[in-house]
Structures are given as C-alpha cells and as structure tokens.
N, C-alpha and C positions, 0 to 999 in steps of 0.2 A: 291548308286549303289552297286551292290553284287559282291565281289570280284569271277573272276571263280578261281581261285586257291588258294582258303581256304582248300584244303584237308591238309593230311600231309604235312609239307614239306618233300622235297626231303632228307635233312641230316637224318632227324627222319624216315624216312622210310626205308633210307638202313641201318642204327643202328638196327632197330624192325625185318626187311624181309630180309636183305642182298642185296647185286646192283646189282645182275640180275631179283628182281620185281621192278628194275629202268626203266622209258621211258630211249630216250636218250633226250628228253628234260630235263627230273629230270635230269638226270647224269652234261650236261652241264652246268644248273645251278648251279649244288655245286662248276663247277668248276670258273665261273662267280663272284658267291657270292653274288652283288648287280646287279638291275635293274638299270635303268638311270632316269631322274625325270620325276614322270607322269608316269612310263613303271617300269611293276615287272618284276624281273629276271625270271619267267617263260616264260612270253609275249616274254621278248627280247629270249629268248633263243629258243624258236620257231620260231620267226619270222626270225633268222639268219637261222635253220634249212630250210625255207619254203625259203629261198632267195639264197640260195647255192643249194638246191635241195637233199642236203645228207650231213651226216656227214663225210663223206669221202673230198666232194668236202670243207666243211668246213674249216676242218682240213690242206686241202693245197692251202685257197687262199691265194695270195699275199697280201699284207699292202695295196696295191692302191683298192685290191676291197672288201676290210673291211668301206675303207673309202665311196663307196656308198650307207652302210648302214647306217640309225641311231643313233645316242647313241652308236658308238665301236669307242673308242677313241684308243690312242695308247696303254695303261695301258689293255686293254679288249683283245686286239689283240694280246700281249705281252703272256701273258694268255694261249690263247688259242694255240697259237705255243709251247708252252714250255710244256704244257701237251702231243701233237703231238707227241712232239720231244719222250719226257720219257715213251710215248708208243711205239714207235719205238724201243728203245734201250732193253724196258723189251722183247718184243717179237723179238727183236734179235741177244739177248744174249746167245753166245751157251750153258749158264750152260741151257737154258728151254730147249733146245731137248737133251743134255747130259745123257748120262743112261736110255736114252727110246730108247726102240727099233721102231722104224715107219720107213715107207717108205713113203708110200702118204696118208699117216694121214692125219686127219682135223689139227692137230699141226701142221704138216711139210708145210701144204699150205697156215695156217696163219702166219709160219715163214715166209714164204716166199714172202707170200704179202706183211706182214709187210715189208720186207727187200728192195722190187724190186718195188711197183705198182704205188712208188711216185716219182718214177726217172724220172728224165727228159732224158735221154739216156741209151740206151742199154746195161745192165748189165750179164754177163753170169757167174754164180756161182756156185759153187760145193759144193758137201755135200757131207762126206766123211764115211763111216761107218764101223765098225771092224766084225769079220764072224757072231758075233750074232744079227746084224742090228742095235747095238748101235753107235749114233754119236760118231766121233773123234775129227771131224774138221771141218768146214765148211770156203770156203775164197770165195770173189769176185777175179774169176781167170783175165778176160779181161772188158775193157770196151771202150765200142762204141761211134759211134755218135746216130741222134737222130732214127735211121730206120736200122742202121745195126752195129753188133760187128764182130772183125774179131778173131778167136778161135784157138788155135793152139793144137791140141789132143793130142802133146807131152811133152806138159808142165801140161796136165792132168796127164798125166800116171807117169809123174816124181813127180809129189806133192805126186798122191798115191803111192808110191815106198816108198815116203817118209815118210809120214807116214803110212807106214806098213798098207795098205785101202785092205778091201775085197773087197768093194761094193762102189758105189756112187750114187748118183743123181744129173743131170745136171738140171740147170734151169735159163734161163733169160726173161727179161722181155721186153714187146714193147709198148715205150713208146705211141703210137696212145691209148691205152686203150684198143685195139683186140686183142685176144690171138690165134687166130686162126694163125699156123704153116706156116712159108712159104716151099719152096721147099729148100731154104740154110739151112734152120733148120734142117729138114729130112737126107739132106747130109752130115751135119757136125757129125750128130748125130751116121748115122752109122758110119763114119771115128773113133768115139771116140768108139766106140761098136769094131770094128774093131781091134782095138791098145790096148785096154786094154783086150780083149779077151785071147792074145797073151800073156799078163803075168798070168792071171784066174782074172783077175777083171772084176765083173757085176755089168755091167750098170743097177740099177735097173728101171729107169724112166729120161725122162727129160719132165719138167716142164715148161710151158711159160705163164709165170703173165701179164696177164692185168689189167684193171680197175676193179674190181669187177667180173673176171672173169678168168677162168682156161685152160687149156687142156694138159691134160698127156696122155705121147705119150703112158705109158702101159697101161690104161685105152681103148686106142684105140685099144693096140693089136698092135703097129708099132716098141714094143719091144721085 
C-alpha cells in the first residue's frame, strides 16, 4: 500500500525552504519525531490537529484529554506542552518588542495573545512606551477572577511615573474566548485616560484578547 506521506519530510523541508513553507502538521511532526505502531507521525499529527480542531486548542488541552486520543502517551504529551510553554516565553519576552516602535502592530497583538489568550482568568496589563513609541516595560498590573479584574488607574499612572512612560497600552483578556468589550471596560478605560491625561501620558490603545480574536478600542475610534 502507498505511503500518502512519501513527499519530503518535514525536517528536509524546512532545511531546503525554511518553516514557513511548513503545514502545521509538518511543523508538529518535527516536534513529535515518531509516529506510534501502525501510525506515521504525519497521520498522528493530523489526526491530533483534526481532534482538538486547531493548534491553538492543541497546544492547551489538558493531560486528561490527550489521553482520549490514541497513540499520546505521557512522553507525546510531555512534548507538546514544553514546546507551548517555550513559545509563550519567546513571544513574551520583552527583549521582542524592545527597540520597536509599535502600537497595535501585528507584534504587539501576537505579544499579546501569546501573553493573555491562554489564561484561565482575567488578566489586565500594561505596556509601557518612551516618547518615540519604543517599549520600556511591560507588567501584568492586576489580576481577576474568571469574568472580571478589578483595576486601579492609580497604580497605572504610578508605574508610569515610574518609569519615566510617555505613552502606554492597556490590555486584558476574557477568558470566555469573546473579546467583544463590556461597558466596565469602556469605564475603566476612560478613568485611566482620565488620570494619566493629567500628568501628559497617552493612552495609546487598550486591547481585549480573546480566543483567536481582537478588539482595540483605537481601531474603533473610543480613543
């Protein structure tokens, strides 16, 4: 019977073309390495992609629901969290936004996702930037339960005091996976527009990550 994945493999491919003419099945498989018996690590790594529905949902299911697929032993599942993890940390490590200037770049909103979209609770954080829009600093300032953070605009305005902040971006995340703003959002949002006005810091944007999805409030114009 014909193997269907005789092409290149996956490692020889992104040596020859580089890994973005990677699937993300290729990609997963390198990180796999072996299939299970009977089952090529292409097969299996599809068929994990086809049963979580996405590499995102992948990337954060639990141990308990690895164990209803086939062939992912503890060693497989070991794996694939510890790559998760070390893509978390590359994408949110301030040296990547360090010495760019962005505001709501496609960087600033995969910082961002990366940082917020896998929280189980409501995260509110700050990004801190000097007069030429270059990061200084970014911190998780509060954190909530699983549907609401409670925010204090004065503990904003004193970090950037602190460090000497022209500008900032607000952003947290809700954990349902809708990013769509509620009316505390709105509120809290002017109170910090408000309070940092008052020393000349601009709020450039605040940001609400959900699952695979965005909304910035200067893109709507509510800044």
């Amino acid at each position: 019977m014909e193997n269907k994945w005789q092409g290149l493999p996956p490692r020889e491919k992104l040596i020859k073309f580089g890994a973005a003419t990677l699937s993300d099945c290729e990609l997963l498989a390198i990180f796999l390495r072996t299939g299970t018996r009977g089952v090529h690590v292409m097969e299996l790594s599809q068929r994990l992609i086809d049963h979580f529905g996405s590499l995102y949902r992948l990337m954060n299911a639990r141990k308990e629901e690895f164990q209803a697929v086939g062939g992912i032993g503890v060693a497989k599942y070991a794996q694939i969290h510890a790559v998760a993890q070390l893509a978390r940390r590359c994408f949110t490590c301030q040296e990547a936004l360090k010495s760019h200037a962005v505001t709501s770049s496609e960087q600033m909103l995969d910082f961002l996702h990366s940082s917020l979209a896998h929280r189980e609770r409501e995260i509110f954080q700050v990004i801190f930037f000097d007069n030429q829009h270059r990061v200084i600093h970014t911190c998780e300032m509060f954190s909530g339960t699983i549907n609401s953070v409670e925010v204090h605009p004065r503990e904003i305005v004193r970090e950037a005091l602190k460090r000497n902040a022209a500008a900032l971006i607000l952003a947290h995340n809700h954990p349902s996976g809708l990013a769509k703003p509620s009316r505390a959002d709105r509120d809290i949002t002017q109170q910090i527009v408000r309070a940092c006005s008052l020393l000349n810091i601009r709020v450039l944007d605040h940001i609400v990550i959900g699952r695979g999805e965005y909304v910035s409030f200067a893109e709507l114009g509510w800044m």
